[in-house]
C-alpha positions in Angstrom: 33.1 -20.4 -14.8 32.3 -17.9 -12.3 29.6 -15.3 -13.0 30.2 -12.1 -12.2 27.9 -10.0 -10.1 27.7 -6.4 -10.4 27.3 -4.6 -7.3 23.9 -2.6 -6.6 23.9 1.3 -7.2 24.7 3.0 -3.9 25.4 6.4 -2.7 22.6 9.2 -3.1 21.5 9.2 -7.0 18.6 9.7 -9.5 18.5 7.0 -12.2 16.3 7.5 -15.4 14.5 4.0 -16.1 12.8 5.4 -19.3 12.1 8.5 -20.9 9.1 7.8 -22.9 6.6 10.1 -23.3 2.7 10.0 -23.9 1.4 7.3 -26.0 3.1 5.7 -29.4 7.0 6.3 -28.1 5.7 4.2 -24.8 3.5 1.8 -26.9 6.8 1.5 -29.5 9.0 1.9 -26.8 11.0 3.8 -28.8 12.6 4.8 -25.5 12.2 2.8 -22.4 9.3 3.8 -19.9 10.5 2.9 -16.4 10.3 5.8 -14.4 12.5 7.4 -12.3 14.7 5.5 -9.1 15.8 8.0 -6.6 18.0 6.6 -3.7 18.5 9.5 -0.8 20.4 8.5 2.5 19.5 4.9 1.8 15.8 5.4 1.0 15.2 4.4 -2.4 11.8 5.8 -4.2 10.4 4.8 -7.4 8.6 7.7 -9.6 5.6 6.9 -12.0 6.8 3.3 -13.0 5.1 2.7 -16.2 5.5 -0.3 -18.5 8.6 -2.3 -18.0 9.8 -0.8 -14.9 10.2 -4.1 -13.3 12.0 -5.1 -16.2 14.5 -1.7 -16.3 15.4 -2.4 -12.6 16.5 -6.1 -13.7 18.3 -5.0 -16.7 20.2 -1.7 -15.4 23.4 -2.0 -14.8 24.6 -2.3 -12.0 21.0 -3.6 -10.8 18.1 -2.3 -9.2 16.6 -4.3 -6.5 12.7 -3.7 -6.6 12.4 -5.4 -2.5 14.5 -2.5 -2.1 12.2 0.4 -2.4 10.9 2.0 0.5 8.1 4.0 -1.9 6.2 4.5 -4.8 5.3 7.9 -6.0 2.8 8.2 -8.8 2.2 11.8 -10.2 -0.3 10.5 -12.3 -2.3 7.7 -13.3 -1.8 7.7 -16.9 -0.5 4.5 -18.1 3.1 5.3 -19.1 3.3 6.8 -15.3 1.4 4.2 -13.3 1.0 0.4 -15.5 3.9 -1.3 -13.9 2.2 0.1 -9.8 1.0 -3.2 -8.8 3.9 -5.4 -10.0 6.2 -2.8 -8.1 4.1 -3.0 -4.9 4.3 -6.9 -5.1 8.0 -6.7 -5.5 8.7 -3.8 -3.3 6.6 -6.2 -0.6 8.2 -9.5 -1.5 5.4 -11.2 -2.9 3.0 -9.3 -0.5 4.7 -11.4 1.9 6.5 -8.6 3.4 4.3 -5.3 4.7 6.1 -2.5 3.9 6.6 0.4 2.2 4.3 3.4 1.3 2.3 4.0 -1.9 1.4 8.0 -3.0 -1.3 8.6 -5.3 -3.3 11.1 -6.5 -7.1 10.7 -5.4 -8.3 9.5 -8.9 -5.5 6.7 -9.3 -7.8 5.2 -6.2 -11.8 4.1 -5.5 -14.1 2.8 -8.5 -11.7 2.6 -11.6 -8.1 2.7 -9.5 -5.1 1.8 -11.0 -4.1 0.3 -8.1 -5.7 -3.7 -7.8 -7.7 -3.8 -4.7 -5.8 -7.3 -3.1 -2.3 -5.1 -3.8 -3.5 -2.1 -1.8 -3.0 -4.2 1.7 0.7 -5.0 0.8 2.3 -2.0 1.4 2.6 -0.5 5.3 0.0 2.4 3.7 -0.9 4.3 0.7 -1.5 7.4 1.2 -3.9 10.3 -1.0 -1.5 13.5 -2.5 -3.0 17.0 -2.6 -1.8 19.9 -3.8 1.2 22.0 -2.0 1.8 19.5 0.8 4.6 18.0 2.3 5.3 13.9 2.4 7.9 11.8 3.9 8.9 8.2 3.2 12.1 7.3 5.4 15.2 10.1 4.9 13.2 11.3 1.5 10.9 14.2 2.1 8.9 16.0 -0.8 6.4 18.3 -1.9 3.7 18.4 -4.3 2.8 21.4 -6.5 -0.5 22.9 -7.5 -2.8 20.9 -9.3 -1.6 20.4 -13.1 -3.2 21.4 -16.0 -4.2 17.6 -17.4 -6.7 15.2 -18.0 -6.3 13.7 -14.5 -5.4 14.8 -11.2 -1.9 15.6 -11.7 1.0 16.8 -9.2 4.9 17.5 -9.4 7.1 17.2 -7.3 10.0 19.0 -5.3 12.4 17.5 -2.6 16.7 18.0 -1.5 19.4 15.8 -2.7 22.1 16.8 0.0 22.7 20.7 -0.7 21.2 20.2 -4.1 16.9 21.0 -5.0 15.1 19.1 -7.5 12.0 19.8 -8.9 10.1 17.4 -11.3 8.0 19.0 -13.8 5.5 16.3 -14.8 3.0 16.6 -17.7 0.8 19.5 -17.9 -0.6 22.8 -19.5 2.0 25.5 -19.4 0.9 28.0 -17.3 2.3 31.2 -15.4 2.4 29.7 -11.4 4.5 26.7 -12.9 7.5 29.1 -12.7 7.3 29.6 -9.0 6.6 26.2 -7.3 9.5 24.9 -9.8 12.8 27.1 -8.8 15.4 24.8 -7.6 18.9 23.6 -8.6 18.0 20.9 -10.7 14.8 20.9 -12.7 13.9 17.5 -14.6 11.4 18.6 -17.1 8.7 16.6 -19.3 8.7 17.8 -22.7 6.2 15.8 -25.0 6.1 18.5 -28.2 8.7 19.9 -30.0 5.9 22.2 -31.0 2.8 23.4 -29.4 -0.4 21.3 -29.9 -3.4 23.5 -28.9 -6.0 21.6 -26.7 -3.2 18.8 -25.7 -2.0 19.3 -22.3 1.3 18.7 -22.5 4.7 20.9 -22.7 6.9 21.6 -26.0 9.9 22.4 -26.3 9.0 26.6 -26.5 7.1 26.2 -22.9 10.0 24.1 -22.0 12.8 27.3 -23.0 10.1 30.2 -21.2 10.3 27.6 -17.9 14.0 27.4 -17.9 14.8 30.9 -18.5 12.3 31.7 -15.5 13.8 29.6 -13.2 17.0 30.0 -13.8 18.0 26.5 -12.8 22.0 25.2 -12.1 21.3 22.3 -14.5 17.9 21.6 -16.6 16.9 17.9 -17.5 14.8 17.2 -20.4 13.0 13.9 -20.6 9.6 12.3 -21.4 10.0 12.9 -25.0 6.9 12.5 -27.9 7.5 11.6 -30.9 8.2 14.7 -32.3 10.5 15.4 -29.6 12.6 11.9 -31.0 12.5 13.5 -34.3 14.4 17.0 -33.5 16.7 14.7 -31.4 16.6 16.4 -27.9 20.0 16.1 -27.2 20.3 18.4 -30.1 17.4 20.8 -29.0 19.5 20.7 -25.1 22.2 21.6 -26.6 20.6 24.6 -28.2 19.0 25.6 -25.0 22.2 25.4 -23.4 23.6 28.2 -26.0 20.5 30.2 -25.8 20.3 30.5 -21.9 23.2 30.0 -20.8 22.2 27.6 -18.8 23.2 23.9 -18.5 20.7 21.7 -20.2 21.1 18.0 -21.1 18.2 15.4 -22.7 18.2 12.8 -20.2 18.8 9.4 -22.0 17.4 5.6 -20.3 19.7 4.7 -17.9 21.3 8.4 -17.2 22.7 8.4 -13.3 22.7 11.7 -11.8 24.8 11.4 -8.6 24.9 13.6 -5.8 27.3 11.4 -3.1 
């Protein structure tokens, strides 16, 4: 019997490993937290693999090869962003065998309590420190990082071009007015925790989420990164509302969603 072998995902794409959010959907893994694969003119970056990214690359389908990646983005160091960093460097590097790749971080996921283990940080070709508003490259991908979030930790988003197409990823935060402006682009992948707002808990619900979208007036909106109340007003519900509301295209990303843009 012959066992058949499906073909890796190719072409330019952003793959959804997980959409967990914050802390009892990750630890229940109510939904999957992977982190995000994007794959741009045969770069292929990994976003804020948290735990069982290794294991989300083997099981997607078609497969995700981890010695593949030609970098690592964390926007945080939170654990459902960042525990999975140092099996991802090892794989990305072959074992360590093979120096390659780059590593971003934030500041704070490095030095006395890093997130990063100190014999993993020689693996890749470098790691380098993200600050706020500055531009990164890693191969074809180029991106930039936003203000400084309102969280716990040092916390950036992101913003980079998929062909014709801008994508902005809204990681966890505060809401607050600036947000609006670093994040207008075509396609904005939003982290909503709450389906209601929880006062002195930086995170976005579903209300900042709706004030954001209508702001900046996206093509398409992408919820993910649900909390547990978010599970509980099932968010492709809540999109769907949005999308009647704004009249703007809004979908609850789901693990394993492919967004192509070949």
């Amino acid at each position: 019997m012959v066992k058949k072998i499906e073909a890796e995902d190719s072409g330019d794409f952003i793959k959804f490993l997980g959409t967990a959010g914050a802390r009892f959907v990750m630890i229940k893994q109510l939904r999957a937290s992977g982190g995000i694969w994007v794959s741009y003119k045969g770069t292929n970056i990994l976003i804020d693999p948290g735990p069982g990214s290794i294991v989300r690359c083997a099981s997607s389908r078609p497969k995700l090869d981890p010695a593949k990646l030609d970098a690592i983005i964390l926007t945080h160091r939170h654990l459902d962003h960042s525990s999975d960093i140092n099996v991802m460097i090892e794989a990305m590097t072959e074992g360590g065998f093979k120096k390659k790749g780059v590593v971003f971080c934030p500041q704070d996921a490095l030095g006395k309590d890093s997130v990063i283990l100190r014999y993993a940080l020689g693996f890749p070709e470098r790691v380098e420190v993200l600050k706020e508003n500055s531009v990164y490259q890693a191969g074809e991908f180029k991106f930039r990082t936003s203000m400084r979030h309102i969280h716990p930790v040092e916390t950036y988003g992101l913003k980079f071009n998929m062909g014709k197409s801008t994508v902005s990823l809204l990681t966890d935060t505060s809401y607050f007015e600036e947000l609006a402006d670093f994040y207008k682009s075509d396609i904005l992948i939003i982290c909503v925790v709450f389906s209601e707002p929880r006062p002195g808990i930086d995170h976005l619900s579903l209300g900042d989420a709706r004030e954001l979208i209508h702001r900046i007036k996206p093509r398409k909106a992408i919820l993910t990164h649900f909390g547990m109340t978010m599970l509980a007003a099932k968010p492709h519900i809540q999109a769907q509302g949005l999308s009647r509301q704004l009249g703007i295209e809004t979908i609850a990303a789901y693990d394993g969603l492919k967004i192509d843009f070949s």
